[in-house]
ZAMARGU-4260 file (C-alpha; in steps of 0.2 Angstrom, whole numbers, plus 5000, padded with zeros to 4 digits):
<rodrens>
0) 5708/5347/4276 | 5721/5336/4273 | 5730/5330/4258 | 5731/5313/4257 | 5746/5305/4252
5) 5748/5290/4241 | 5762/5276/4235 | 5769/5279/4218 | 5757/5271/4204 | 5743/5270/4216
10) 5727/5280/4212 | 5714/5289/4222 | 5698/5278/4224 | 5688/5291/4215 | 5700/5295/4201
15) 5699/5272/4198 | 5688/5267/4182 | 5673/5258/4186 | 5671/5241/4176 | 5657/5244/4164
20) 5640/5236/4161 | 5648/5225/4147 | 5661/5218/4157 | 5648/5215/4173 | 5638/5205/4161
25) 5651/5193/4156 | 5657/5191/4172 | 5639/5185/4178 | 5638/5176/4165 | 5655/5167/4167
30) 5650/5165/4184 | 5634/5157/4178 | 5640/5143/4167 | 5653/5138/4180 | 5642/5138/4196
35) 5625/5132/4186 | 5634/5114/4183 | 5641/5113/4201 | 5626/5118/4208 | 5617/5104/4198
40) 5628/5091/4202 | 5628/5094/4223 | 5609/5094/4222 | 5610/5077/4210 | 5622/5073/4225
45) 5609/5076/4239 | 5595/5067/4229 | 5605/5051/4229 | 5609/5051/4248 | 5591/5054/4252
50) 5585/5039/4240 | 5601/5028/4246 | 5597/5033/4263 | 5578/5029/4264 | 5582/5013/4253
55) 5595/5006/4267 | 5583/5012/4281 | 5575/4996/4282 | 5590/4985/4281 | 5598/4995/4293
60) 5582/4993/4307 | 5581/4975/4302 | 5600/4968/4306 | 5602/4982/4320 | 5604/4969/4333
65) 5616/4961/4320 | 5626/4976/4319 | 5626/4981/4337 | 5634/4966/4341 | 5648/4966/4330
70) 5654/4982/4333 | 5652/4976/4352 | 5665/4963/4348 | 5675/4974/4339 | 5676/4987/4353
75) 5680/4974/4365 | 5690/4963/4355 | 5700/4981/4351 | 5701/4982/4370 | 5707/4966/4375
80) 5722/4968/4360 | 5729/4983/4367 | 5728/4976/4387 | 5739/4961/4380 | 5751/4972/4371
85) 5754/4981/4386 | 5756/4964/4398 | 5768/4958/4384 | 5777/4976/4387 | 5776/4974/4403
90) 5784/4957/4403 | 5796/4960/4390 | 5804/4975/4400 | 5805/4965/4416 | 5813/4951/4409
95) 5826/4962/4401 | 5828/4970/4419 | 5832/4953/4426 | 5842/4947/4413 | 5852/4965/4414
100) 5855/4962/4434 | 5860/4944/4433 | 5872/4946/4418 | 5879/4962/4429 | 5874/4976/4416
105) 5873/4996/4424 | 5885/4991/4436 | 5876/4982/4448 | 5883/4965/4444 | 5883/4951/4452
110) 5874/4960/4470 | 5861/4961/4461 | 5859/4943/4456 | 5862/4938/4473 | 5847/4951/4481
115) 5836/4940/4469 | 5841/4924/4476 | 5839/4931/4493 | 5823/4938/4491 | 5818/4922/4483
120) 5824/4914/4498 | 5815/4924/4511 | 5798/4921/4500 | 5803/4900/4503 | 5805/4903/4522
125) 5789/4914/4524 | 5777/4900/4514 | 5786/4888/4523 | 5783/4894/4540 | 5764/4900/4533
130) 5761/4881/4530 | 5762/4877/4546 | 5747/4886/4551 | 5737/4878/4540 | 5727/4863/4547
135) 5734/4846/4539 | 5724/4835/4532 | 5729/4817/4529 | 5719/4805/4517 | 5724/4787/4514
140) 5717/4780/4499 | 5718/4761/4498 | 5716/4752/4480 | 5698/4744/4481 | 5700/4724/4479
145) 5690/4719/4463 | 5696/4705/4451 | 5706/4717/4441 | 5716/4725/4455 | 5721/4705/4460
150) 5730/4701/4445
</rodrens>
């Protein structure tokens, strides 16, 4: 068999000393005066959340519709917050954008500006030319002749 080897200052498990009866006993009952009150105290704990809990049942049944709805308008009022945030992102950034290319900034200077007028033009001539597919109609309104209209 073999010898086993072991660090300096280490024992053998079987050569170790046991820890007596005496010292068993004080540890329990260490154990015991700490873990009694804690014990205690988180079944106290549970008692009250039941009672709270069957106390508030009630209520809670009772304004339900109350409740639902609110946190409805929370949710969507939540919602709504964050979709204008981003529009005002959204808008913010473009703005920069165009004030950026008009003012010439990244080296695009004043082509830029000018692309924005063009575009702007082309969108004029487009609605324009769109308008005259459109069926006129022309209404004449006269003023009706009572005794106020006459002076």
């Amino acid at each position: 068999m073999a010898q086993e080897t072991f660090l300096p200052g280490e024992e053998p498990l079987r050569r170790r000393q046991r820890p007596s009866g005496a010292a068993l006993l004080w540890a329990s009952l260490a154990s015991a005066a700490l873990g009694g009150p804690l014990l205690a105290m988180m079944g106290f704990t549970l008692m009250a959340s039941l009672t709270l809990l069957l106390v508030a049942s009630p209520l809670l049944l009772l304004f339900s519709p109350l409740l639902f709805s609110a946190g409805f308008l929370l949710a969507a009022s939540t919602v709504c917050f964050a979709a204008a945030s981003a529009m005002a992102l959204a808008g913010a950034s473009a703005f920069a954008w165009l004030i950026s290319a008009v003012r010439g900034g990244g080296g695009e200077g004043p082509a830029a500006a000018l692309a924005l007028t063009e575009s702007g033009r082309q969108v004029k001539t487009q609605l324009g030319d769109l308008g005259g597919h459109l069926p006129q109609h022309k209404v004449q309104v006269f003023p009706a002749e009572t005794k106020v209209n006459r002076g």
